[in-house]
ZAMARGU-4260 file (C-alpha; in steps of 0.2 Angstrom, whole numbers, plus 5000, padded with zeros to 4 digits):
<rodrens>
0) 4978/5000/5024 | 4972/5015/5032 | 4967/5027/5018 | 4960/5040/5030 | 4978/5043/5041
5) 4984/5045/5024 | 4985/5065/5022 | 4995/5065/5041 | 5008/5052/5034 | 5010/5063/5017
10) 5012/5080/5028 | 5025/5070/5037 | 5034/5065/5019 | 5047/5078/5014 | 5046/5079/4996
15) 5027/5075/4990 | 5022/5094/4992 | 5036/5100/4977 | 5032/5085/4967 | 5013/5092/4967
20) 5015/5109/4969 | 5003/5113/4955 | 4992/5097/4957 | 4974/5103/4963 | 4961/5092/4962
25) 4948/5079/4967 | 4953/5062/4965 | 4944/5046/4966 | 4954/5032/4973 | 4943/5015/4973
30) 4949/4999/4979 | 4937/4985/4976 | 4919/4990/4982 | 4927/5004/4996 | 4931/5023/4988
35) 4937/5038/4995 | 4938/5055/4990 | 4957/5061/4989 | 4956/5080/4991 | 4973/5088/4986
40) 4976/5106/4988 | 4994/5114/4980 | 5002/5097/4982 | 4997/5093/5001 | 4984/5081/5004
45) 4968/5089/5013 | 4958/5075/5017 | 4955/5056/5013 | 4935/5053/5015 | 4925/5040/5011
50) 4916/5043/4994 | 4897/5044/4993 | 4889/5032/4984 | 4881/5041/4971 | 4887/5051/4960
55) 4905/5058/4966 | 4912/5073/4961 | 4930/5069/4955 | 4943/5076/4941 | 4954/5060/4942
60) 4949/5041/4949 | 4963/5029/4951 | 4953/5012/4950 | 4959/4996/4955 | 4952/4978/4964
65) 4956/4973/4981 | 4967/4956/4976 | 4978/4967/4966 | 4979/4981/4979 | 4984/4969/4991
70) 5000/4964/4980 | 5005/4982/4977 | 5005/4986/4998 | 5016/4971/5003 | 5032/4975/5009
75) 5041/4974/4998 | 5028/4969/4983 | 5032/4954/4971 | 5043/4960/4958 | 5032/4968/4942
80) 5017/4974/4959 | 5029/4990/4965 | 5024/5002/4950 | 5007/5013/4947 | 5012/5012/4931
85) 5017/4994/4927 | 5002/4991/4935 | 4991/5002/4924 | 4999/4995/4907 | 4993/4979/4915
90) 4976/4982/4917 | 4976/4981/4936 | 4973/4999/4941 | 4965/5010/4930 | 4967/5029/4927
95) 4950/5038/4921 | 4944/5055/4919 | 4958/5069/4917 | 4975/5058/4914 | 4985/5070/4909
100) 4984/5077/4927 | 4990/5060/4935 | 5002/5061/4921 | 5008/5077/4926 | 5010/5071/4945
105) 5015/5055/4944 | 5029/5055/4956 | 5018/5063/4968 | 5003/5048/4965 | 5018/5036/4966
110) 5023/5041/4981 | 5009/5044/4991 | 5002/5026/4987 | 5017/5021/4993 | 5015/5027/5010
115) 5000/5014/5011 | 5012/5002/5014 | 5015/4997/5030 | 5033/4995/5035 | 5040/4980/5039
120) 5044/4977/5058
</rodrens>
């Protein structure tokens, strides 16, 4: 899972830019103890970078622990692990902050998690 290379693999995603067209925002997106800051522009991903330790500015953090995490990126995840939001009804990521925005976008969160996956050879 390499969270920084992730706005090249979204530029390179046909589709995630229309899906967010009018998602701007800060996102915190915390796996276990590691958290990066997810800036978004317009739909197109600015920058991944790792989030300070104190006090982070954010709109929207997307929460979950690393043994969960590690379900959801295998390829393909066990059945029930492939959703944001199955996951979120059961208690294994969690949505704080401004949820209407991640509402708004969820295709566009959906998808871009997704592209944490690494394929399978």
């Amino acid at each position: 899972m390499n969270v920084t290379a992730l706005p090249a693999r979204a530029a390179a995603t046909p589709g995630l830019a229309r899906w967010g067209r009018d998602l701007t925002a800060d996102v915190l997106f915390s796996v276990g103890e590691a958290a990066w800051i997810l800036s978004i522009h317009k739909g197109v991903l600015i920058s991944a970078t790792p989030a300070p330790a104190i006090m982070p500015r954010y709109d929207l953090a997307i929460r979950t622990g690393a043994e969960d995490f590690a379900l959801f990126l295998q390829d393909p995840p066990p059945p029930g692990w492939h959703d944001i939001m199955g996951l979120v009804r059961l208690g294994a990521f969690k949505v704080e902050g401004n949820v209407a925005l991640f509402m708004a976008h969820i295709f566009w969160f959906k998808g871009v998690l997704a592209l944490l996956r690494e394929p399978r050879a």
